[in-house]
N, C-alpha and C positions, 0 to 999 in steps of 0.2 A: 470746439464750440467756444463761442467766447461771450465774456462774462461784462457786466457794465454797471457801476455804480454811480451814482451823483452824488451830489454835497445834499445836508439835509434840507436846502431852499429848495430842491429841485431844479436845481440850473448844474451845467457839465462843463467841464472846460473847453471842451469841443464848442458848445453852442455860444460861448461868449467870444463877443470880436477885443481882441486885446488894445488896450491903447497903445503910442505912440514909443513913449519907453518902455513899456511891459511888456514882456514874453512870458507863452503859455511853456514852461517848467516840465520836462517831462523825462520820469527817469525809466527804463529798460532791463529787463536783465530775461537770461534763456537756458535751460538747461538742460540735462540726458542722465539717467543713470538705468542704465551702461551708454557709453557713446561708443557708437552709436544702438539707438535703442528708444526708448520710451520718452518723449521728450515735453519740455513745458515754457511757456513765455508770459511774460506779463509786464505791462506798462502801467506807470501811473501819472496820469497829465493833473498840471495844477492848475490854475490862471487865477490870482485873487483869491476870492474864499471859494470857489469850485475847485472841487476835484472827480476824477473819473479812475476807476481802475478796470482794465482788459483784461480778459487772458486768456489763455488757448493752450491746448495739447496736441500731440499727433503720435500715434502708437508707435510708429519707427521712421525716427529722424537722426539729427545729430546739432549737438549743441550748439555749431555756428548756424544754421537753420534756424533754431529756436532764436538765437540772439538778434538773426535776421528779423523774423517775424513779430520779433517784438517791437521792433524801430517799425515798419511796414505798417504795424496794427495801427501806433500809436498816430502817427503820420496821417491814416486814411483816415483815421475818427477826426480830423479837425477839418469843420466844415468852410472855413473860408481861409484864405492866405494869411500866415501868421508870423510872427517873431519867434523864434523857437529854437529855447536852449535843451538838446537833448545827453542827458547823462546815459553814460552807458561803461558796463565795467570789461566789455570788449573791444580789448582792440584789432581782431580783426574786423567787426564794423566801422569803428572808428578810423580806423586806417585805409579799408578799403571805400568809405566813400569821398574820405578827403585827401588822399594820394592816389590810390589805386587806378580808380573809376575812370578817370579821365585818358590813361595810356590802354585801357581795356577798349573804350569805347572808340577813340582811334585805332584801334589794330583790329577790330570788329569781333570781338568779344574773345581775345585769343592773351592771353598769359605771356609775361615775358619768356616764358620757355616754347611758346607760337602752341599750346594745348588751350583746345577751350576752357573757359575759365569756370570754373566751381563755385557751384550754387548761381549760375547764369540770370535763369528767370528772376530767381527773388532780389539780384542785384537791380536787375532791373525797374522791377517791381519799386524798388526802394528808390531807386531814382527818378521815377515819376513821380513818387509819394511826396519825396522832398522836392520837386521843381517848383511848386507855386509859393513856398515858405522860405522865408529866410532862416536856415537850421545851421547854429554854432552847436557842432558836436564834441562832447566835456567827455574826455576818458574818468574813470572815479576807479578806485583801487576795487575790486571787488575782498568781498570777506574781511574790509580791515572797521567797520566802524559806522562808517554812511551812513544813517539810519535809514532814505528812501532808496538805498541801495539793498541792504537788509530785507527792509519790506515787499521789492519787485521781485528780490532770491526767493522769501516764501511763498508769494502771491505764484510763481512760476512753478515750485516744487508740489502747492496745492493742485495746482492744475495739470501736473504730470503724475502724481496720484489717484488723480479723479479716474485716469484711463482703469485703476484697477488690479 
C-alpha cells in the first residue's frame, strides 16, 4: 500500500509541470530484512517547495525488488513528462537501467549468460515509467550521510514494518 504526502500548500511534485531548467529531484531507496523476506520502498519527489513521499511494502520480496519499485513508484506518480534527476543508493538500478537495459532488450530479455533476466517485469515496468522523462540517474553512497538518502532508508524500513 502506498503512502502520499504533499507540501503544506497542497500542491505535490507530481502535479507541478517543471520549468525549463528545473527538474523534479527525486530520491529512492528499498530494503529486506532478511533478504530475501519482508521487504520496503520509498520515494521522495521534490520540485520547488512541493514535495511527495511514497511508500510501499510486500511481505516476501528482496531488496533489488524493493529498490526496483521504488524508482517505478516514483516515476508513475509524475503526471506529465519531466526533467528528472533520480538519486538512488543502488547500483544495481542504476546500472542496469543505464548500461544494462539496452543489451537485455536486444537479446530479447535474456542476460549475457542467454538466462532470462531477473526481476524481468519490473525492468520493464521501469522502462516504460522512464520513457516519457528525461531521467539522469545519480548513484548516492547509501548509509554515508545524504540526508534524503537517510530519509528514503527510514521512510522504506517504516514501511517494511508496517507488514508487522
Amino acid at each position: 500500500m502506498a503512502s502520499d504526502k504533499t507540501s503544506p500548500d497542497g500542491t505535490s511534485a507530481a502535479e507541478t509541470s517543471p520549468g525549463e531548467t528545473q527538474a523534479v529531484e527525486i530520491w529512492t531507496d528499498g530494503g529486506c530484512k532478511p533478504n530475501p523476506g519482508p521487504g520496503g520502498w520509498a520515494a521522495i519527489l521534490r520540485f520547488g517547495g512541493a514535495e511527495r513521499e511514497l511508500s510501499g511494502s510486500d511481505a516476501e520480496t528482496t531488496n533489488n525488488r524493493m529498490e526496483l519499485m521504488a524508482a517505478i513508484s516514483a516515476l508513475e506518480a509524475l503526471k506529465r513528462p519531466c526533467r528528472v534527476v533520480l538519486h538512488t543508493d543502488s547500483e544495481y538500478v542504476r546500472n542496469g537501467i543505464s548500461r544494462w537495459i539496452n543489451g537485455w532488450v536486444r537479446n530479447n530479455w535474456r542476460n549475457s549468460a542467454k538466462e532470462p533476466v531477473a526481476n524481468m517485469a519490473l525492468w520493464q515496468r521501469l522502462l516504460a515509467a522512464a520513457k516519457p522523462h528525461q531521467v539522469e540517474w545519480r548513484w548516492v553512497r547509501g548509509h554515508a550521510g545524504d540526508p534524503m538518502n537517510e530519509r528514503a532508508d527510514r521512510l522504506a524500513t517504516e514501511a517494511r514494518l508496517r507488514l508487522g
